[in-house]
Residue frames as a rotation matrix with the C-alpha (Angstrom) as fourth column:
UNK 1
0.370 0.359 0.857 346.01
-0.718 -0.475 0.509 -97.83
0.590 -0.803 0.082 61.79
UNK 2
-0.754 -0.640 -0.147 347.97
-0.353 0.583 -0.732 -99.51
0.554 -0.500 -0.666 64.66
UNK 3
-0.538 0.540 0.647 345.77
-0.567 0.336 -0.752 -102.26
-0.624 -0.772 0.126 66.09
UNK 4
0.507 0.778 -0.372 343.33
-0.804 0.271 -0.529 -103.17
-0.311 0.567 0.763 63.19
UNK 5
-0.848 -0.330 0.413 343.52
-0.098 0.866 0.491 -106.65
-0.520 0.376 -0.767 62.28
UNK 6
-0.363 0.633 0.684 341.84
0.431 0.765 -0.479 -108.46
-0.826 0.121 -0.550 59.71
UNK 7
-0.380 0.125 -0.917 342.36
-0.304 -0.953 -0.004 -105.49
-0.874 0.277 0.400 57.26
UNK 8
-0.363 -0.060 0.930 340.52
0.763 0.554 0.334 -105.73
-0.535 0.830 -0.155 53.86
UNK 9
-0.557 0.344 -0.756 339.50
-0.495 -0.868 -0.031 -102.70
-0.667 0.357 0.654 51.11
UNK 10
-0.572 0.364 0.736 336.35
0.691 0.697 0.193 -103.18
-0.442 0.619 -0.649 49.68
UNK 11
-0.881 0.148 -0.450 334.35
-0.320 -0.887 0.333 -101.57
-0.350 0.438 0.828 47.30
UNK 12
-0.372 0.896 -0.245 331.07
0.679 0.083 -0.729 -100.70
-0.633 -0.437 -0.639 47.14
UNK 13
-0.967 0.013 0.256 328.34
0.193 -0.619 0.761 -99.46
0.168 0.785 0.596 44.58
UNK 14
-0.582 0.650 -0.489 325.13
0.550 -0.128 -0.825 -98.01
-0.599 -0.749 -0.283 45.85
UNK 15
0.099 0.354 0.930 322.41
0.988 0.079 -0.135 -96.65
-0.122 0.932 -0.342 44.30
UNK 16
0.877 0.071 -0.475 323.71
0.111 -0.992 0.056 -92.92
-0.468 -0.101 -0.878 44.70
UNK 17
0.782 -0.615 -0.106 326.66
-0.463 -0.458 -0.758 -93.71
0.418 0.642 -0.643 42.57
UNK 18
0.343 -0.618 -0.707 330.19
0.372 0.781 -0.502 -94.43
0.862 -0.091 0.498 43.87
UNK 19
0.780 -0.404 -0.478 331.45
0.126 -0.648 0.752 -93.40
-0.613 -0.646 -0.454 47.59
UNK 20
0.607 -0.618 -0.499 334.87
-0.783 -0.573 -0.243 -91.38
-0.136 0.538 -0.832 47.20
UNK 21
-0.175 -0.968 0.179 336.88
-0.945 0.114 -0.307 -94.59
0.277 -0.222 -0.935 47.73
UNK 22
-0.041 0.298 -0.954 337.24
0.122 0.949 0.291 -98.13
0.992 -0.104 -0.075 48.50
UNK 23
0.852 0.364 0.377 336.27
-0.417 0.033 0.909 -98.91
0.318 -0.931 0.179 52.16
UNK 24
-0.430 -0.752 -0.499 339.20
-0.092 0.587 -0.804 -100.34
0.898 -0.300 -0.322 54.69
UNK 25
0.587 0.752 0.299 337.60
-0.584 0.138 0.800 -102.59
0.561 -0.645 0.520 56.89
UNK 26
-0.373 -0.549 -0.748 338.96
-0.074 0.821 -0.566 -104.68
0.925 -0.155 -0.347 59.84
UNK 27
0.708 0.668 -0.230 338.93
0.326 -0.020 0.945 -105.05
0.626 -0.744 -0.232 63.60
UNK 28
-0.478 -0.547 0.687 340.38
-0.555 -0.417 -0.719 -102.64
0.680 -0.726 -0.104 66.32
UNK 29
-0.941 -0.217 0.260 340.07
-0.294 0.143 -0.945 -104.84
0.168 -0.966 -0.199 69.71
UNK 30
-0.837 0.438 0.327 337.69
0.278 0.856 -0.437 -107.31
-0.472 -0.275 -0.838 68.71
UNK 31
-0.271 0.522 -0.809 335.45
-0.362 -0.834 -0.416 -103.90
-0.892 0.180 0.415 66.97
UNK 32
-0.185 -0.309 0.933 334.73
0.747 0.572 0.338 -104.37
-0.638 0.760 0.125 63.79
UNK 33
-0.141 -0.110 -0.984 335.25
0.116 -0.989 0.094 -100.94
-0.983 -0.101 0.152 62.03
UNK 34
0.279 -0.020 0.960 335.37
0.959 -0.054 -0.280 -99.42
0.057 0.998 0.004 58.53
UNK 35
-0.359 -0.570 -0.739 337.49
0.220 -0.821 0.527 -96.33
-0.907 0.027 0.420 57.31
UNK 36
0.445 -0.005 0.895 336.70
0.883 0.165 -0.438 -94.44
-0.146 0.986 0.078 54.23
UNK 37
-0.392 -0.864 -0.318 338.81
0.833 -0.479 0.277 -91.79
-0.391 -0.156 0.907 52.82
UNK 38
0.062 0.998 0.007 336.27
0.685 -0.037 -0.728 -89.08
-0.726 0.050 -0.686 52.14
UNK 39
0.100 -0.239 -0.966 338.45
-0.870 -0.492 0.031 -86.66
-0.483 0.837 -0.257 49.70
UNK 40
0.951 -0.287 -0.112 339.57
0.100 0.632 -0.768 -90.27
0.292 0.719 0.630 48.18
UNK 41
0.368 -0.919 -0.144 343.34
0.766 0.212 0.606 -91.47
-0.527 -0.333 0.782 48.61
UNK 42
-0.544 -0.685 0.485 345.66
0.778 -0.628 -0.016 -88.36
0.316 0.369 0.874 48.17
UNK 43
0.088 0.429 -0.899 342.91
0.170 -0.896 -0.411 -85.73
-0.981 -0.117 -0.152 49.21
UNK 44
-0.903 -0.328 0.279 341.76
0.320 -0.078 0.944 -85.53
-0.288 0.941 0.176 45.49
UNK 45
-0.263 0.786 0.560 338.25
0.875 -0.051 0.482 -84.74
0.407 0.616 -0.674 45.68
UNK 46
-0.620 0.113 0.777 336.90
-0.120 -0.992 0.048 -81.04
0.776 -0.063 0.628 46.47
UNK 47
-0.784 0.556 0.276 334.35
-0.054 0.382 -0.923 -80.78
-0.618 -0.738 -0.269 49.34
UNK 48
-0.102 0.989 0.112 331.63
-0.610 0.027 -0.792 -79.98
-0.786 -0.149 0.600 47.09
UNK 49
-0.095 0.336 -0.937 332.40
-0.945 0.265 0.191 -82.56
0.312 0.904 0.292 45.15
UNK 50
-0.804 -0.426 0.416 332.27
-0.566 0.763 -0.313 -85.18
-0.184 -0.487 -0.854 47.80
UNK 51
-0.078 0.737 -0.671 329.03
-0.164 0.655 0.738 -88.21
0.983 0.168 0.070 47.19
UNK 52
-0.799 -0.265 0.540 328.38
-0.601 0.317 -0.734 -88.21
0.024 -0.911 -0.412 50.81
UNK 53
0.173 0.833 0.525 325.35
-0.958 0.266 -0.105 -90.05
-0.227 -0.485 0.845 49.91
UNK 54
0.659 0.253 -0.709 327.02
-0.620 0.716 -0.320 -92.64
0.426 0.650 0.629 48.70
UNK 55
-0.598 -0.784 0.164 329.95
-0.423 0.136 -0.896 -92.50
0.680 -0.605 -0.414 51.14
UNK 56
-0.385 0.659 0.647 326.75
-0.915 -0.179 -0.362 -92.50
-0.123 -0.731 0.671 54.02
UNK 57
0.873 0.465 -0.145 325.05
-0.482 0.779 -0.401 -95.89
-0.073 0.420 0.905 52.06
UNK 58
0.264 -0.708 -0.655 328.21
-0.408 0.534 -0.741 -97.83
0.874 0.463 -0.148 51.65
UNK 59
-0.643 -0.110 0.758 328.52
-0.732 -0.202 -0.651 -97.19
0.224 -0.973 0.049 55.46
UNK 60
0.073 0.928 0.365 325.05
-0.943 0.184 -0.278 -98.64
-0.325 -0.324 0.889 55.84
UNK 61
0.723 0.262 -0.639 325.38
-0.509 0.828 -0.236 -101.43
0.467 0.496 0.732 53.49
UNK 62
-0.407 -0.737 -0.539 328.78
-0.147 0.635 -0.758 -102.47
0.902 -0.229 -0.367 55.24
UNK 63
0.407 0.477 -0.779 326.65
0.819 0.186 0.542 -102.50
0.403 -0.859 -0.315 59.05
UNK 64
-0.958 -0.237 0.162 328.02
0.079 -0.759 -0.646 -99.27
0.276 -0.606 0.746 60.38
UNK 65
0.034 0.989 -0.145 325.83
0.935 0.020 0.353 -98.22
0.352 -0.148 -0.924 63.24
UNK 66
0.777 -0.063 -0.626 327.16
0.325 -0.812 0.484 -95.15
-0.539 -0.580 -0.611 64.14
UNK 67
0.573 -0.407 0.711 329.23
0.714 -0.177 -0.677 -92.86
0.402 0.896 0.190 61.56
UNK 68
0.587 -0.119 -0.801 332.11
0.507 -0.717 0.478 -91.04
-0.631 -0.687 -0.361 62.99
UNK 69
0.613 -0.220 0.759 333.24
0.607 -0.484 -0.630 -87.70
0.506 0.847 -0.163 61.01
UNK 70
0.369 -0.917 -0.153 336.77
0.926 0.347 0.151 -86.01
-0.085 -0.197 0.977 61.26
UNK 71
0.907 -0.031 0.419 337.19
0.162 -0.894 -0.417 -82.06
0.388 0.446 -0.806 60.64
UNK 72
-0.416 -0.483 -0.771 340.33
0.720 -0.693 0.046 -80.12
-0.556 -0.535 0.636 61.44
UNK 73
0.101 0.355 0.929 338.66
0.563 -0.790 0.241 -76.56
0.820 0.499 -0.280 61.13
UNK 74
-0.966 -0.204 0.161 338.88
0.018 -0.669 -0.743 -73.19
0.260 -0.715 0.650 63.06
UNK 75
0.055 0.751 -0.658 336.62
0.976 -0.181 -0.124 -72.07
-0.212 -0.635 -0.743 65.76
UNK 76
-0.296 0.269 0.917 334.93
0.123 -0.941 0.316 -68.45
0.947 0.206 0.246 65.75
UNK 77
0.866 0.382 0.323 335.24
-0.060 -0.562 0.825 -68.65
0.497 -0.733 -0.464 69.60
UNK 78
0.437 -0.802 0.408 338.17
-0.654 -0.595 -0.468 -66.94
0.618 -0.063 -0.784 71.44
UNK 79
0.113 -0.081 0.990 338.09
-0.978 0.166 0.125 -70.04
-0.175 -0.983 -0.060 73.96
UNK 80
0.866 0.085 0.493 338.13
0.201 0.843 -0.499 -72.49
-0.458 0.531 0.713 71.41
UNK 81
0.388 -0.627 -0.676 341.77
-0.747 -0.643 0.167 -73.13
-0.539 0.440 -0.718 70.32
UNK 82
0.278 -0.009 -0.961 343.59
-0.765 0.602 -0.227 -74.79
0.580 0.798 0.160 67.54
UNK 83
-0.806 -0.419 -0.418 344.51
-0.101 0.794 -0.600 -78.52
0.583 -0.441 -0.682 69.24
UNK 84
-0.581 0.635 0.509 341.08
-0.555 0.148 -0.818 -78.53
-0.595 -0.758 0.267 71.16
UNK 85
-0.676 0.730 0.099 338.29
0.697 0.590 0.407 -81.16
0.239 0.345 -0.908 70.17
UNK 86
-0.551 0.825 -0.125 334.89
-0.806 -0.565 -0.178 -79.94
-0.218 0.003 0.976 69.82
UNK 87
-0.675 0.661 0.327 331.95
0.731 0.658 0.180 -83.16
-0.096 0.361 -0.928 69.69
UNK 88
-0.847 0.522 0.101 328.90
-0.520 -0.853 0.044 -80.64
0.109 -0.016 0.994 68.09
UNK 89
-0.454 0.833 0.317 325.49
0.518 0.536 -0.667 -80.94
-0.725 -0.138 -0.675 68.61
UNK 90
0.475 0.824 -0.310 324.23
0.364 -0.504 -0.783 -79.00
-0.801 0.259 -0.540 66.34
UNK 91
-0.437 -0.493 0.752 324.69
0.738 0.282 0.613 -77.97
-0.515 0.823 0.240 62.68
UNK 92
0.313 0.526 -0.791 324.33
-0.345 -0.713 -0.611 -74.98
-0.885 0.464 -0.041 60.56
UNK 93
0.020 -0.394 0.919 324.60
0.663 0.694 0.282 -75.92
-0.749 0.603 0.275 56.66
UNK 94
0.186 0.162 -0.969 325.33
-0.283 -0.936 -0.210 -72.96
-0.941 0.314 -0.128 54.45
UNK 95
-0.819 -0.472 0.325 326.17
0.105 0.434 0.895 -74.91
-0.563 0.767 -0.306 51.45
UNK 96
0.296 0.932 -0.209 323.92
-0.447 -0.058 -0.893 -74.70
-0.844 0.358 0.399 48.22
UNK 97
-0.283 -0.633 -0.720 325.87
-0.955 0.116 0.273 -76.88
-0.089 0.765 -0.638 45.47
UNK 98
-0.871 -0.265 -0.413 325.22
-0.306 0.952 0.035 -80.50
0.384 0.157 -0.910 46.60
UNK 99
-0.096 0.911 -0.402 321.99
0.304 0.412 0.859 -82.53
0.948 -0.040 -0.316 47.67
UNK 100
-0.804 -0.366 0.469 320.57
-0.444 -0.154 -0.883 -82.16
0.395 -0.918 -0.038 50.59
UNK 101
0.507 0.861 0.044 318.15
-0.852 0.508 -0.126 -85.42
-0.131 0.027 0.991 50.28
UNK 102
-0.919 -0.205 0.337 318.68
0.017 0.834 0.552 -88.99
-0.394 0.513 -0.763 50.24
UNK 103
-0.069 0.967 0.244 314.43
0.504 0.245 -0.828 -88.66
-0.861 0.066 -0.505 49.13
UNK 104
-0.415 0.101 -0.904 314.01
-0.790 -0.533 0.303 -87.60
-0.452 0.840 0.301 45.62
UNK 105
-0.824 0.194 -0.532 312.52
-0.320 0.616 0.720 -89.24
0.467 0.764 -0.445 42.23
UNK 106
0.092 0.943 -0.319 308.80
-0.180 0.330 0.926 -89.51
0.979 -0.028 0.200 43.77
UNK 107
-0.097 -0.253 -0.963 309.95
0.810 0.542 -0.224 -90.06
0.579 -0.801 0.153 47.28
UNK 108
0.075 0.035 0.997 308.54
-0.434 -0.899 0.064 -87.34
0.898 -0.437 -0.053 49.69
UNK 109
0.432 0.131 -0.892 309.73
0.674 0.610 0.416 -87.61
0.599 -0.781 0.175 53.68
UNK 110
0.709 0.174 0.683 309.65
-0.241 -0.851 0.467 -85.17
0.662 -0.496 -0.561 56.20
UNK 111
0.218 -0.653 -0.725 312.38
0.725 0.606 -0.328 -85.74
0.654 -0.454 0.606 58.59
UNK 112
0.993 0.028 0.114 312.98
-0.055 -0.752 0.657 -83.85
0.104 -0.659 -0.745 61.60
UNK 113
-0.004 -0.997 0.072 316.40
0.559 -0.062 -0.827 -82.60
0.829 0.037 0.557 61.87
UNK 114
0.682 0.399 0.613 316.17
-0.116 -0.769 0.629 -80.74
0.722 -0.500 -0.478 65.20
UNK 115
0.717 -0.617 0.323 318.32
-0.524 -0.172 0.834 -82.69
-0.459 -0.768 -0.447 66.90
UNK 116
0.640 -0.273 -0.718 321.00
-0.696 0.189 -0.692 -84.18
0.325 0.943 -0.069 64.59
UNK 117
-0.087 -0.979 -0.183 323.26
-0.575 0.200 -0.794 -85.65
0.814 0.036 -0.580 66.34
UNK 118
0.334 0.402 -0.853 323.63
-0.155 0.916 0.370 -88.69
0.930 0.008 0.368 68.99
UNK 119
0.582 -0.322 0.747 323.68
-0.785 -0.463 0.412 -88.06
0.214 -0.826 -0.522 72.21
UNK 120
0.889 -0.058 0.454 324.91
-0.279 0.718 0.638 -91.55
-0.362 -0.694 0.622 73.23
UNK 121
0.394 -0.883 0.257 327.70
0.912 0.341 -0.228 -91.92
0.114 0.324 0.939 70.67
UNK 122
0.341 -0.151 0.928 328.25
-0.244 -0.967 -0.068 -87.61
0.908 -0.203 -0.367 71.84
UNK 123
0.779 -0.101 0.618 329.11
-0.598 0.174 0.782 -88.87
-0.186 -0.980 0.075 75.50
UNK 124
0.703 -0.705 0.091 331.41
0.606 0.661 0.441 -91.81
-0.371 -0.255 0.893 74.36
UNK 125
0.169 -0.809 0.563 333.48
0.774 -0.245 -0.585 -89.63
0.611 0.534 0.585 72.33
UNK 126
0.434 -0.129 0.892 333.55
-0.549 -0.822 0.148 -86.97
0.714 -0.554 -0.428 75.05
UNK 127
0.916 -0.125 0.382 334.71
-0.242 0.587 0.772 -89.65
-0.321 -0.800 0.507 77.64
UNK 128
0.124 -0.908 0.400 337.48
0.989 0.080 -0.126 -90.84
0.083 0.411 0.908 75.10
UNK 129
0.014 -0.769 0.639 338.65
0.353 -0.594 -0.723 -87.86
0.936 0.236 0.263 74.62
UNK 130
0.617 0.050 0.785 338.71
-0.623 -0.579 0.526 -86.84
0.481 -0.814 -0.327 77.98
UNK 131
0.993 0.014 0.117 340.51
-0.041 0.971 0.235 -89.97
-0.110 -0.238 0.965 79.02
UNK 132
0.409 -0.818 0.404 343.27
0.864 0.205 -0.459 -89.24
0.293 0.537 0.791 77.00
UNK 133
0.085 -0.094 -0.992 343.43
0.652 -0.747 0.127 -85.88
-0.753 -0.658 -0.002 78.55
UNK 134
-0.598 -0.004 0.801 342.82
0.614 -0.645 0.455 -83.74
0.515 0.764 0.389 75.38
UNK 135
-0.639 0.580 -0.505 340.81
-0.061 -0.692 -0.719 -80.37
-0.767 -0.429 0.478 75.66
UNK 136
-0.519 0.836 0.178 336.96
0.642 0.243 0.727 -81.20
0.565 0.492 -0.663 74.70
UNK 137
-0.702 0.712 -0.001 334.12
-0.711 -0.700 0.069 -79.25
0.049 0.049 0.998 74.04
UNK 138
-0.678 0.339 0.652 331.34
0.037 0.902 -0.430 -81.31
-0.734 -0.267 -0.624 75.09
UNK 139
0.325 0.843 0.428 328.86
0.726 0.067 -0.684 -79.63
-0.605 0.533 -0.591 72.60
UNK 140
-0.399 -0.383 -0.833 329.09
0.057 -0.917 0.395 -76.75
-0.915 0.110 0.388 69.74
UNK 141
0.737 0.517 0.435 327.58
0.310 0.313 -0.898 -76.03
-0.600 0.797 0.071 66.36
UNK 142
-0.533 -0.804 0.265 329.48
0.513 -0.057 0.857 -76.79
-0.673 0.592 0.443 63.36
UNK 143
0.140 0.663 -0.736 329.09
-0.264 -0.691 -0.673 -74.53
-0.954 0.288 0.078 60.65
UNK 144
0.017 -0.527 0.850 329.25
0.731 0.586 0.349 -75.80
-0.682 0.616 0.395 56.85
UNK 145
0.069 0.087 -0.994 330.25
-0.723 -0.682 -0.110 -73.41
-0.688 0.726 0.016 54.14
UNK 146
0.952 -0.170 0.256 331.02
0.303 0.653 -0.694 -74.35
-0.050 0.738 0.673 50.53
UNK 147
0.423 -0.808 -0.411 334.51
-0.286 -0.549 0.785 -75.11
-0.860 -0.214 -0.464 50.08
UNK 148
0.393 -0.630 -0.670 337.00
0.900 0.412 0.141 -75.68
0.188 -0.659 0.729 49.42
UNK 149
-0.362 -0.376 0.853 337.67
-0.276 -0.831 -0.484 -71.70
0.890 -0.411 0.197 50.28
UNK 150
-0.254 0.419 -0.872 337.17
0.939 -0.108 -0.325 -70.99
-0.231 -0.901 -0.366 53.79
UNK 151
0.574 0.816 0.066 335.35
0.818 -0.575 -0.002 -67.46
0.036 0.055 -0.998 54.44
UNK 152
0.002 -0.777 0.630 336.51
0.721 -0.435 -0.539 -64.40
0.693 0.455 0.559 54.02
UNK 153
-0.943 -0.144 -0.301 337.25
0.332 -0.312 -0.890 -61.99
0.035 -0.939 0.342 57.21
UNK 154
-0.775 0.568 0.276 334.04
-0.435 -0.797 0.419 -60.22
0.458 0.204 0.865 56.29
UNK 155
0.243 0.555 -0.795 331.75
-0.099 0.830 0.549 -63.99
0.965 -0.055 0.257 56.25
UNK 156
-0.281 -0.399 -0.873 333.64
0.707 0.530 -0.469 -64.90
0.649 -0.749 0.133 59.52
UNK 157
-0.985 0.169 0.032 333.19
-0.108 -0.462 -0.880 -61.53
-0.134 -0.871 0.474 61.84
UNK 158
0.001 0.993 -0.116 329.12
-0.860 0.060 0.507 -61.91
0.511 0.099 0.854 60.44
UNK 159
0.183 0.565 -0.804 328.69
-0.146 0.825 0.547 -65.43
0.972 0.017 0.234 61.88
UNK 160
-0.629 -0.775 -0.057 331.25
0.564 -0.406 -0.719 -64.48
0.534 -0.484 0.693 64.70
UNK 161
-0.955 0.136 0.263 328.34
-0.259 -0.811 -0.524 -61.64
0.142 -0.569 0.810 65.40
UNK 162
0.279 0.955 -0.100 325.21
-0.559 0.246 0.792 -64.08
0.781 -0.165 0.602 64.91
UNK 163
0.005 0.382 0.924 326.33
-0.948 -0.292 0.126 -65.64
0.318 -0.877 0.361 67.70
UNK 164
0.792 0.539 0.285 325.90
-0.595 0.787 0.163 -69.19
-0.137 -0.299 0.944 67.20
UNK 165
0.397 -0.733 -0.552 329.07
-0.203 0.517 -0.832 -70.47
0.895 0.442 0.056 66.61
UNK 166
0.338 -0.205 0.919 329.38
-0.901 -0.352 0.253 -71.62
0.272 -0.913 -0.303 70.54
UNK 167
-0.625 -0.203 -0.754 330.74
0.126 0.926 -0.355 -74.84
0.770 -0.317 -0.553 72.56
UNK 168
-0.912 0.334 0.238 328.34
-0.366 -0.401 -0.840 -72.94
-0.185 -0.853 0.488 75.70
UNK 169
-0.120 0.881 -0.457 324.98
-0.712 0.244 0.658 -74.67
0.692 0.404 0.598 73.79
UNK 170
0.447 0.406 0.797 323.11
-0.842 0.491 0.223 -77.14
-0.301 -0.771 0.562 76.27
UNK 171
-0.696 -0.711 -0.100 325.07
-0.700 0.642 0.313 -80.15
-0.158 0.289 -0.944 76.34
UNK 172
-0.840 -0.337 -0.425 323.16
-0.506 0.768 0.392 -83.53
0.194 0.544 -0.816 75.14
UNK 173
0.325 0.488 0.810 320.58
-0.930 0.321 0.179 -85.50
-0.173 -0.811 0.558 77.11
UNK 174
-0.465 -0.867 0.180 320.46
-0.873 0.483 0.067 -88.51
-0.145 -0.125 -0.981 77.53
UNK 175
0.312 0.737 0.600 318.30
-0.415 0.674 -0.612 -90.09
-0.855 -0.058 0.516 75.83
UNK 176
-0.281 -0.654 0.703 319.12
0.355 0.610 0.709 -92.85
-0.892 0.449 0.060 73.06
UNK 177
-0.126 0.283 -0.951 319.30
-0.924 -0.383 0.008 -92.03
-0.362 0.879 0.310 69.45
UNK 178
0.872 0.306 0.383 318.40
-0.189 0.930 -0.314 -95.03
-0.452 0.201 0.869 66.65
UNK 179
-0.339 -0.912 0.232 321.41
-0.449 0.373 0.812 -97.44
-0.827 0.171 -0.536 65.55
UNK 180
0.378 0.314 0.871 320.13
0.554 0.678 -0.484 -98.20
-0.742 0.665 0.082 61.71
C-alpha cells in the first residue's frame, strides 16, 4: 500500500485457532493500521471456510479499534450500480455452515445485535468517500449467503421481492458506538 511505513507481517495465534494469514502492520500518516488478507495470500480460502473469529481476535489482540471490511458484491437495487460504494447499516446473515458465536464451551451471553454497525466510523467512511467524489450509499443492508456460489436468479428475484435489500434505510444517528 502506497504510504505505509514501518511495514511488518506478523503472526498471530488466538484461542479460535489461526486467522487466514499473517497480519501486515505499519503506519499510513502517522495511523497505525493492520491489513489481513481474509481468503489468505492468493485468495485460497473459501468463504465458508474463512476463521473470522480468529481473523476478528488477532485484530483485537493487535489494538484494532475499529475493523474495516471490503466486499465487491452486486446490489438487488436498480439504483445501486456496479462502481458505487454502499457503507451498510444493517445485516441479514443467511449462512448456516460456520459459527455464529465467539460464546460457547459454558459461556452464555446475550448480545444485542440490533444495531450492528458504527455509526461514527459509518460517517467517516461516508465523508471519505465522498471526498474523493465516488458514488456512496450512506446506509444499506448487506445480505450474507453461503458461498462461494452467489444465488441463483430464483434466490435473488425472492430477496429482490422481500424488499430489504435497500440503500433508502434510515441513515445512522449519531450517537457513539464502543472502541474495544
Amino acid at each position: 500500500m502506497e504510504g505505509l511505513e514501518d511495514v511488518q507481517s506478523v503472526s498471530i495465534s488466538t484461542p479460535f485457532g489461526n486467522p487466514s494469514d499473517s497480519f501486515i502492520v505499519g503506519r499510513l500518516e502517522g495511523v497505525k493500521v493492520a491489513f489481513l488478507p481474509r481468503h489468505g495470500k492468493g485468495h485460497h480460502i473459501q468463504p465458508s471456510s474463512l476463521n473470522f473469529r480468529a481473523n476478528i481476535y488477532g485484530m483485537k489482540m493487535l489494538g484494532a479499534q475499529w475493523i474495516i471490511g471490503v466486499s465487491a458484491v452486486g446490489s438487488m437495487k436498480e439504483s445501486i450500480h456496479p462502481g458505487h460504494m454502499v457503507i451498510p447499516n444493517q445485516f441479514i446473515d443467511l449462512t448456516r455452515g460456520r459459527p455464529n458465536t465467539f460464546f460457547s464451551d459454558g459461556i452464555v451471553c446475550h448480545i444485542s445485535f440490533a444495531d450492528p454497525v458504527c455509526p461514527v466510523l459509518s460517517q467517516i467512511l461516508f465523508q471519505a468517500g465522498s471526498q474523493t467524489g465516488a458514488t456512496i450509499h450512506e446506509v444499506g443492508t448487506y445480505l450474507c449467503i453461503e458461498g462461494p456460489q452467489f444465488s441463483t436468479r430464483a434466490e435473488s428475484n425472492l430477496y429482490r421481492a422481500w424488499g430489504w435489500i435497500s440503500s433508502d434505510d434510515e441513515p445512522p444517528g449519531s450517537e457513539t458506538c464502543p472502541r474495544s
